[in-house]
N, C-alpha and C positions, 0 to 999 in steps of 0.2 A: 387471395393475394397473388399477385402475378409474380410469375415467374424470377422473372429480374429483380423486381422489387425486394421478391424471396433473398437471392442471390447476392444484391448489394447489404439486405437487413444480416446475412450469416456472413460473408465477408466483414464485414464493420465488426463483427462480435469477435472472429478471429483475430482479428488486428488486435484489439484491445488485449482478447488473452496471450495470443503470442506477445507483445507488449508486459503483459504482469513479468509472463517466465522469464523475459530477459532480463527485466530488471533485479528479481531474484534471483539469478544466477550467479548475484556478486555477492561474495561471503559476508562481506562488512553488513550490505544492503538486505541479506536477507535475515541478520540480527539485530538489525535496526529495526525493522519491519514484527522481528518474533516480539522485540523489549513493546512496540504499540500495542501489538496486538492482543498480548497476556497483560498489558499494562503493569508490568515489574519495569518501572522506571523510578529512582530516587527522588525526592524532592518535589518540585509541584505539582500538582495535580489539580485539576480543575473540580467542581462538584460532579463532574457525569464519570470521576478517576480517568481524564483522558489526560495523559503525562505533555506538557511543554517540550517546544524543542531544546533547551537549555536543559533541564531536567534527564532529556534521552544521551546528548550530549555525556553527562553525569557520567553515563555508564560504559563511555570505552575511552580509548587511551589515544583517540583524536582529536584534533582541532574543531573550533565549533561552525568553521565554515567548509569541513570536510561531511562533517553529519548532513548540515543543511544542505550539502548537494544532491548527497545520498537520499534524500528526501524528497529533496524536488523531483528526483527522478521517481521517485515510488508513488510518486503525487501525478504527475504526467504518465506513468503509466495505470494511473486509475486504482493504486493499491491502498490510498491513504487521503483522507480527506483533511485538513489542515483550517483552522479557525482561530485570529486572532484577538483575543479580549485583554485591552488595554495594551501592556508591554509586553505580552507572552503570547504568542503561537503554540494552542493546543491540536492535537493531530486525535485522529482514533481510523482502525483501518476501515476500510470501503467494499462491505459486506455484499453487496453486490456484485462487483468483478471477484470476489473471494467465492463466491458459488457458482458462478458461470464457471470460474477454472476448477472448482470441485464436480460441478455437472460434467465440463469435458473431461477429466480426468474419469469420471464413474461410467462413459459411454465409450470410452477408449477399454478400459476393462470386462465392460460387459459384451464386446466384441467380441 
């Protein structure tokens, strides 16, 4: 692979993860993201237990169009993939950018 090619392929991946860490770095947004993830969410669940946004909602002491921002953003930065069947939006997180940032995280250590 050339060089550049190289260069634009690891820039692009950077982006993405610098991207996750921001968005985690909001307390609400990175308990949002813990309740998908371990799927301890109340209430619906889909058959694959991936919890509704209604349901994640359930579990803090905000408004349901405060979650859904918090979302969209976890969703735009690549942390949570979102799928809606009938009247419910079920989410589960997006284990791919979840081991690119454990890769950079384990190569930043073994440094």
């Amino acid at each position: 692979m050339p060089e550049k090619k190289r260069k634009q392929k690891r820039d692009k991946k950077m982006a993405l993860i610098s991207s996750a860490f921001k968005a985690l770095s909001n307390e609400t947004r990175l308990a949002v993201f813990e309740k998908i993830s371990l799927g301890q969410c109340k209430a619906i669940l889909n058959k694959d237990n991936r919890p509704s946004v209604c349901s994640i909602a359930d579990n803090f002491n905000i408004s349901l169009s405060t979650i859904s921002h918090h979302m969209k953003e976890l969703r735009n930065a690549g942390l949570i993939d979102c799928e809606k069947k009938g009247q419910f939006i079920f989410c589960q997180p997006n284990d791919e950018t979840i081991k690119m940032m454990v890769e950079y995280l384990t190569n930043i250590i073994k440094k």
